[in-house]
C-alpha positions in Angstrom: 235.8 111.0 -44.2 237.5 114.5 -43.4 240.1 115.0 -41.5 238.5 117.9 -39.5 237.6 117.0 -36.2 233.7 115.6 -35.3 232.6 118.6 -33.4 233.8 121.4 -35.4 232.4 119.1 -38.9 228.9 119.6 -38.2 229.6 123.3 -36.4 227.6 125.4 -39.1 225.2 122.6 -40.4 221.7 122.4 -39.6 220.4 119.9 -37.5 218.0 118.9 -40.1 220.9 118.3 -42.5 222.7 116.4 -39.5 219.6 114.0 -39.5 219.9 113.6 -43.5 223.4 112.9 -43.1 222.4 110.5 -40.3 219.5 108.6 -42.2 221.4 108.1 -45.6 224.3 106.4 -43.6 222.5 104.0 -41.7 220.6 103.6 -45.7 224.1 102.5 -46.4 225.2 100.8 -44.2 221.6 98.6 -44.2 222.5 97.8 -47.7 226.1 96.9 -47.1 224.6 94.2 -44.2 221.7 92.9 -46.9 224.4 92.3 -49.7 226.2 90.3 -47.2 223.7 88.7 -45.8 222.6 87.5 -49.2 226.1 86.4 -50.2 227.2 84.9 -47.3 228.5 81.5 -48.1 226.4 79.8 -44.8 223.2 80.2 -43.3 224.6 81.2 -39.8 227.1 84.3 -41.5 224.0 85.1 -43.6 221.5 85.6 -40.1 224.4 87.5 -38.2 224.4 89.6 -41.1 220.4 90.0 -41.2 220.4 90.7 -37.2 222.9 93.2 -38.4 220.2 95.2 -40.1 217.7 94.8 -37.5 219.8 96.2 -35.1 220.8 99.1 -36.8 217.0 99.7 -37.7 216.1 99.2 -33.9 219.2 102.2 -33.5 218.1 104.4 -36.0 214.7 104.5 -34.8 215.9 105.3 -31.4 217.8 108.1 -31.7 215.8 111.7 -31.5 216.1 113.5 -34.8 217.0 116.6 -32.7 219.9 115.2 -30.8 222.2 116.6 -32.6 225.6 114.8 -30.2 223.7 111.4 -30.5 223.2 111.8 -34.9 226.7 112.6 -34.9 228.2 110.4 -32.9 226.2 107.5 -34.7 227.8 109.4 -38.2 230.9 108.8 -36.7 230.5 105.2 -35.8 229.1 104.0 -39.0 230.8 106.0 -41.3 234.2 103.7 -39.7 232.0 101.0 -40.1 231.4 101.4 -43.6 235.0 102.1 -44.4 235.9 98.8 -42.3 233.9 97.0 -44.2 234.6 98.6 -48.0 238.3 97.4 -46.5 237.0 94.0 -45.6 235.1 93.1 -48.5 235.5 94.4 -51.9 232.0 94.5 -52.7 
């Protein structure tokens, strides 16, 4: 994560790159939720982590490839959820 703010990060970066950037997080962050799901030590943590997955799915799809404010803020949000969760879980 850089320590330059959100809206200047992306300032000189096409919005085709943005939607890269975009795409290969929520990639991450889908196999962070599957690992979990298929470690999980019950069957209920295992399906919260699957509906994880199918959320973020449903929420990538959703989001206009040219909206560049709605790519980044979804950047934003799951590049703190992939940090909370490298924190949580030493996986």
């Amino acid at each position: 994560m850089s320590s330059v703010p959100r809206s200047e990060r992306y300032e000189n970066i096409p919005t085709a790159l943005v939607y890269d950037i975009f795409a290969e997080l929520a990639t991450q962050l889908t196999g962070r939720y599957i690992r979990l799901s298929d470690t999980a030590p019950s069957a209920a943590e295992r399906d919260q982590w699957w509906q994880k997955v199918l959320e973020l799915r449903q929420y990538k799809r959703a989001v206009p490839a040219r909206d560049r404010a709605a790519l980044i803020a979804h950047i934003s949000q799951w590049e703190a959820e992939l940090s909370r969760l490298q924190g949580a879980h030493c996986v």
